[in-house]
C-alpha positions as a Markdown table, in Angstrom:
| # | Residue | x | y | z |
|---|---|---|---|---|
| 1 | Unk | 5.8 | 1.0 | 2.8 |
| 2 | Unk | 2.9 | -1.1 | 4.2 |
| 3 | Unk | 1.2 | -0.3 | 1.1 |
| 4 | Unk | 2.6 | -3.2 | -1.0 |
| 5 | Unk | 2.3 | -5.6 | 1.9 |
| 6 | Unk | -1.7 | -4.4 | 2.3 |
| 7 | Unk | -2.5 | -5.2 | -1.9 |
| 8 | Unk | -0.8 | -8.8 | -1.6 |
| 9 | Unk | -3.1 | -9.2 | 2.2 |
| 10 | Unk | -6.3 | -7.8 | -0.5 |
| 11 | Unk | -5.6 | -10.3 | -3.1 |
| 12 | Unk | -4.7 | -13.3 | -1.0 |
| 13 | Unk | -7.4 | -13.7 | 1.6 |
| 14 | Unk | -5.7 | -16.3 | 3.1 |
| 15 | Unk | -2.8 | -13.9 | 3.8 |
| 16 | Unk | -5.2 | -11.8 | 5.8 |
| 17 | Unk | -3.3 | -11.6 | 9.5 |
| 18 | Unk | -0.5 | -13.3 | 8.7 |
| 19 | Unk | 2.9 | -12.2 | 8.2 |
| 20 | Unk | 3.7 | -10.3 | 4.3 |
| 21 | Unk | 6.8 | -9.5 | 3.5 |
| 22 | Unk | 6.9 | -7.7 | -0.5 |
| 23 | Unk | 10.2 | -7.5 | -2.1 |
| 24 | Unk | 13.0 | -9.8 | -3.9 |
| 25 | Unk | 13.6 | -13.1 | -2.6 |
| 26 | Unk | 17.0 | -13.5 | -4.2 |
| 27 | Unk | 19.8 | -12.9 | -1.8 |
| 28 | Unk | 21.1 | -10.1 | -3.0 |
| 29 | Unk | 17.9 | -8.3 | -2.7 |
| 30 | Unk | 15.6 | -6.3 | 0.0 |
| 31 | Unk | 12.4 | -6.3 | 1.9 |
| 32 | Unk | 10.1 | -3.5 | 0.0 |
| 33 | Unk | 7.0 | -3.5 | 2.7 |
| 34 | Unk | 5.8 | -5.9 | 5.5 |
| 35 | Unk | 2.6 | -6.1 | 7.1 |
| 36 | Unk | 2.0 | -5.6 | 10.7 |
| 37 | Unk | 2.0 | -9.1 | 11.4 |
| 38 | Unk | 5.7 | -9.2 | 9.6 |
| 39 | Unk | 6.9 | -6.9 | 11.8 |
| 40 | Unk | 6.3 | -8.3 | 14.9 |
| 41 | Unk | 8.9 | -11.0 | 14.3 |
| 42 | Unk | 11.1 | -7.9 | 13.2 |
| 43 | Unk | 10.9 | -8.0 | 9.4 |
| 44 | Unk | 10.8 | -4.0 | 8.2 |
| 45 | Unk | 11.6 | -2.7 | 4.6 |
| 46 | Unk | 14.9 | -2.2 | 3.8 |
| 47 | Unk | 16.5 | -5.6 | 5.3 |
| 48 | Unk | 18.1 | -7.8 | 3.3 |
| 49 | Unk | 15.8 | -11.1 | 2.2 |
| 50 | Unk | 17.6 | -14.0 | 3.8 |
| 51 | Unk | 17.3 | -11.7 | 6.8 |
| 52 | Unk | 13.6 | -11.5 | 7.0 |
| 53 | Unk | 13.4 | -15.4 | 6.0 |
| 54 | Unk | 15.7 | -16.2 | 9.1 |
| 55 | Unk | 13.4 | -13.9 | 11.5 |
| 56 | Unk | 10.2 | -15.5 | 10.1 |
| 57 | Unk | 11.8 | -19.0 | 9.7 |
| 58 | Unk | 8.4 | -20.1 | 8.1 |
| 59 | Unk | 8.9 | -18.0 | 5.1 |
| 60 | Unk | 7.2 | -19.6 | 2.5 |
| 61 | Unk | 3.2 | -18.3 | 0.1 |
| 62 | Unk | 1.7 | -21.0 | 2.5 |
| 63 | Unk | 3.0 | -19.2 | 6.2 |
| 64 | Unk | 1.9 | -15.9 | 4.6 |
| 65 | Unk | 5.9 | -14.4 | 3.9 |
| 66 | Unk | 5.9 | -14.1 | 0.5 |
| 67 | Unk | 8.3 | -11.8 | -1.3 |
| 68 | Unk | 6.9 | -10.3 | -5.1 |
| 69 | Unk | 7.1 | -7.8 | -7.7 |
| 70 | Unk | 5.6 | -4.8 | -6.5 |
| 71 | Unk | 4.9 | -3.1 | -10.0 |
| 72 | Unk | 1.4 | -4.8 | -10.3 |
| 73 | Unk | 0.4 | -3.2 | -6.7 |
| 74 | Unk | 1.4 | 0.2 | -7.9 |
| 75 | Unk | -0.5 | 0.3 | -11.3 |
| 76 | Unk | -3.6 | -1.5 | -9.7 |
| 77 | Unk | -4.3 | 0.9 | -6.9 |
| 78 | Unk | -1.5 | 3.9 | -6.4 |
| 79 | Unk | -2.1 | 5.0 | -10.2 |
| 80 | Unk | -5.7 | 4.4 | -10.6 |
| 81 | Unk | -6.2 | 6.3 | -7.1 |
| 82 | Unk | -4.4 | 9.3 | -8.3 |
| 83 | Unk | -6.1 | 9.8 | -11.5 |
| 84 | Unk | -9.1 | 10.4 | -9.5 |
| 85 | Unk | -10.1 | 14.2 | -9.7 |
| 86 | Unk | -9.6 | 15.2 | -5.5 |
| 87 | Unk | -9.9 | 17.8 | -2.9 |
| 88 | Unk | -7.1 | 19.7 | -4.0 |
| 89 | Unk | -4.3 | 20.8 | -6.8 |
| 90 | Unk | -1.4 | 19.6 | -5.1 |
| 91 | Unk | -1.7 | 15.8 | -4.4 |
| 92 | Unk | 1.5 | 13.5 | -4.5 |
| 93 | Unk | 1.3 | 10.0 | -4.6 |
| 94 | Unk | 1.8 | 6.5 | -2.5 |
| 95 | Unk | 2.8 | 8.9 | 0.9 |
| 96 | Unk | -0.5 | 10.9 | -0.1 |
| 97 | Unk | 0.3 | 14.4 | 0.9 |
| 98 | Unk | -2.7 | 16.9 | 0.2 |
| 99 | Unk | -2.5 | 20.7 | 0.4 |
| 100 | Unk | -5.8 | 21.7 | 1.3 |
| 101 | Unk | -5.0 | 25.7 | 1.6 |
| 102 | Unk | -7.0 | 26.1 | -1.4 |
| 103 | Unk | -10.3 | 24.2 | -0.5 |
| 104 | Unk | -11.3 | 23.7 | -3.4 |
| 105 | Unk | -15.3 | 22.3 | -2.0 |
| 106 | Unk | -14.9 | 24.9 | 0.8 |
| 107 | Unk | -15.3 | 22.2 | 3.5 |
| 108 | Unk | -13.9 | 24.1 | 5.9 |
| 109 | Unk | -12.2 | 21.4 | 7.5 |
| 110 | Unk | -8.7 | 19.2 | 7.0 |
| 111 | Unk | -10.1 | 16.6 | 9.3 |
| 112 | Unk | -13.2 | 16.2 | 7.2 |
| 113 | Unk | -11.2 | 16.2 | 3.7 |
| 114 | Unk | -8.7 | 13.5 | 5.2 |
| 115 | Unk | -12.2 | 11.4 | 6.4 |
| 116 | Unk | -13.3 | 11.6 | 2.6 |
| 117 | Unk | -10.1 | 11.0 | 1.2 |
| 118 | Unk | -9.6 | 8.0 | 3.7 |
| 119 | Unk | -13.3 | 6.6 | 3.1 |
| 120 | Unk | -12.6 | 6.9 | -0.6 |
| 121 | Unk | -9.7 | 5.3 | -0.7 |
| 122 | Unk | -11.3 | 2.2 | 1.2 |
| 123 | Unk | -14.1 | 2.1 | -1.2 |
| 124 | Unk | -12.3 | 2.1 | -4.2 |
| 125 | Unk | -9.5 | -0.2 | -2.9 |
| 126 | Unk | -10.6 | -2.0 | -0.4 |
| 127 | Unk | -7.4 | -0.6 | 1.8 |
| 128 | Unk | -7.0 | 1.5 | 4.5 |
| 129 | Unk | -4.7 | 4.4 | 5.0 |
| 130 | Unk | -3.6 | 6.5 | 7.8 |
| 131 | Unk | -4.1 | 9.9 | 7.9 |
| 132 | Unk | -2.1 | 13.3 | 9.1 |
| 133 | Unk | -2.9 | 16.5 | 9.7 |
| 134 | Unk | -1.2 | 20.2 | 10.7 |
| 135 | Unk | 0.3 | 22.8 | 9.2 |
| 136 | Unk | 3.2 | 21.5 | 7.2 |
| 137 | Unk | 4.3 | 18.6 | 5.3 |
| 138 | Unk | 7.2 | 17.3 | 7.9 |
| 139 | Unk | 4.8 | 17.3 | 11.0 |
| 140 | Unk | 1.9 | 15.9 | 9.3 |
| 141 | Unk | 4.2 | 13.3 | 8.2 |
| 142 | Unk | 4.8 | 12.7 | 12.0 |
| 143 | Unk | 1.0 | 12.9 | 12.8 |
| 144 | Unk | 0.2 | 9.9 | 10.1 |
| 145 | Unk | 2.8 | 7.7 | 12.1 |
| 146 | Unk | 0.8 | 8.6 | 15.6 |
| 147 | Unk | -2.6 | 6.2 | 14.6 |
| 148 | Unk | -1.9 | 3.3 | 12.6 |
| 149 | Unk | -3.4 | 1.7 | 11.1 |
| 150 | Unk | -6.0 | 3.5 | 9.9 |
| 151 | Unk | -6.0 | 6.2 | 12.0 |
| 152 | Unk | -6.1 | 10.1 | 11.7 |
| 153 | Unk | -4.3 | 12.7 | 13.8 |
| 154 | Unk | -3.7 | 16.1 | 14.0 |
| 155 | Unk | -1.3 | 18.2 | 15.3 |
| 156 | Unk | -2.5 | 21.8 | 15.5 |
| 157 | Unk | -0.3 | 24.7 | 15.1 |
């Protein structure tokens, strides 16, 4: 989840481009989210702590690896964001997977809902998201994967 890894790069300029890692830093416990720059020295969520601290020897607030409580992210953004009347009935959260069979602003268009939804979210966040598009859940899973960050692709049926 790059999500918690993007909040702590929003509320710590000075993280901006550097490596993030969000999670426990005791040794028993696990990487939540890392940033893009995290994962270039091979840090990804799931992995043990001492594991990402050893791959980014420079794990300290002041190299940009920092590892924190990730409730404060969650009831910041993910909660305030889906209290927010949308597009659609079915909306689940952090993974943001919208149902737009029922338009309910007849837009016409899954591309243009996923542009608002993505625009919104920047505006009211200040974070990006990547967006997926086609005719199931599981594939448009796969199409939010194909552009990040920030991007938006469809696969058609």
């Amino acid at each position: 989840m790059l999500f918690f890894a993007s909040v702590e790069q929003l509320d710590n300029p000075e993280l901006k481009g550097k490596p993030v890692a969000v999670g426990g830093s005791g040794e028993r416990h696990v990487v939540a989210a890392a940033s893009y720059e995290a994962r270039k020295f091979g840090v990804h969520s799931a992995m043990p702590s001492v594991t990402a601290k050893r791959l980014c020897p420079e794990a300290d607030i002041a190299s940009g690896i920092i590892l924190k409580d990730m409730k404060k992210c969650h009831q910041r953004f993910s909660t305030s964001f889906m209290n927010t009347p949308t597009l659609s009935n079915l909306f689940q959260s952090m993974k943001l997977f919208l149902d737009v069979t029922t338009d309910k602003k007849n837009i016409g268009s899954a591309t243009i809902i996923a542009r608002h939804i993505k625009k919104e979210i920047r505006e009211k966040t200040g974070l990006t998201a990547s967006a997926g598009i086609s005719v199931n859940k599981f594939l448009a899973k796969i199409a939010s994967d194909i552009k990040k960050p920030d991007g938006l692709f469809l696969i058609a049926s």
